[in-house]
N, C-alpha and C positions, 0 to 999 in steps of 0.2 A: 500323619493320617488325620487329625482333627482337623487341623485348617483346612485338610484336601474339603473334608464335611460341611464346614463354614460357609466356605467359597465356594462349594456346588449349592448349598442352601441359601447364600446370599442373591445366587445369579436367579432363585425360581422369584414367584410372582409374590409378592405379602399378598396376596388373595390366595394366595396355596398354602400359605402360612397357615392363614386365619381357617383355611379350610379342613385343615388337619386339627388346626385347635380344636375346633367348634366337638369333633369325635373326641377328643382327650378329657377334653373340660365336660362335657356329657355326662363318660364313662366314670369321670372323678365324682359328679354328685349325684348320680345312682348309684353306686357304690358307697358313697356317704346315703345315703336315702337307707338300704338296704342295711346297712349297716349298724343303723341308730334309730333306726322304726320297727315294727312289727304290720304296717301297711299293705294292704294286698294292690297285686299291681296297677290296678284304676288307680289305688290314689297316691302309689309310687308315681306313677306319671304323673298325676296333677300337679303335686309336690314338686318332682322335677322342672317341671315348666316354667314354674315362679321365679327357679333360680337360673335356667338358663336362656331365658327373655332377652331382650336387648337392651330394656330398662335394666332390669338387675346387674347385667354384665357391665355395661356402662358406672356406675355407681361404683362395682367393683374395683374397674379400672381407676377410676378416681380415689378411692382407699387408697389403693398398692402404687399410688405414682410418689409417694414419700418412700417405700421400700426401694424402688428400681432404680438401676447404675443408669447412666449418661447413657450405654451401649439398649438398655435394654429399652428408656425413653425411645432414641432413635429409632427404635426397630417399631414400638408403638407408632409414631409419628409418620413412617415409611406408609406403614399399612392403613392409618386413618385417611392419609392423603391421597393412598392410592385408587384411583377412578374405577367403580365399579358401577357397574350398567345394573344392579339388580336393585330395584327400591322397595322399602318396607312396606308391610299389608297393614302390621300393628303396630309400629316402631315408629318412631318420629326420624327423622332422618338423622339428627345430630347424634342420639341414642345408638342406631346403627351401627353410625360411623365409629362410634369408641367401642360400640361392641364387638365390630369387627377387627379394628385393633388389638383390643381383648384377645379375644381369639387368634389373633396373628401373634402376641407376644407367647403366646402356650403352644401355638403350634410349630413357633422358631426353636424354642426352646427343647421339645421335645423331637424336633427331626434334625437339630444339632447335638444330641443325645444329652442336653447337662440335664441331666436326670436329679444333680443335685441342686441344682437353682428351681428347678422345676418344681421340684417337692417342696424347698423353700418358698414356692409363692405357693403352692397349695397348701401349704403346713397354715399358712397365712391368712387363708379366706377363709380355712376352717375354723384358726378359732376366734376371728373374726366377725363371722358370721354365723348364727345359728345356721347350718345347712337344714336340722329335720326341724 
């Protein structure tokens, strides 16, 4: 049954990937936000923003490229290279492109359900990084 998962999840787009991350990784530091402030939601969202930028993601992803297996590189690598028609308003384009990656490595991860490598990278930017 898991490889069935893989193999469905391999054949969608790393732009679907990254598209799914982008809600995971969100959800993950508003909930760290919430979690570790007493912030009212204006500046829960300001807060949130800084970290989920494509500067910051980007940077992130350059952290966590010492933690990640060969398998999970590739999946980065898949999705940075993959052609996307949508270009940044505030992002520099190279920023983008690892953020989308970023995002592609969290949302493979989480629609191939390892829930536990998953947690292991976010265990990881947490305490890594001040989220509040």
């Amino acid at each position: 049954m898991e490889q069935d998962i893989k193999r469905r999840i391999n054949e969608l787009s790393p732009l679907t990937w990254a598209y799914i991350g982008d809600a995971v990784y969100e959800i993950f530091v508003r909930e760290e936000l919430v979690n570790t402030t007493r912030l009212k939601p204006h500046m829960l969202h300001i807060e949130s923003v800084k970290h989920v930028k494509a500067s910051a993601q980007a940077e992130i992803l350059k952290k966590l490229e010492e933690i990640l297996t060969d398998e999970e590189k590739d999946i980065v690598r898949r999705t940075r290279n993959t052609k996307n028609h949508h270009l940044p308003k505030n992002a520099n384009v190279n920023d983008y492109m690892y953020a989308t990656a970023f995002e592609g490595l969290i949302g493979y991860l989480y629609l191939t359900k390892d829930e536990e490598r998953l947690k292991e990278i976010l265990d990881f930017i947490q305490k890594n990084w001040n989220i509040a």
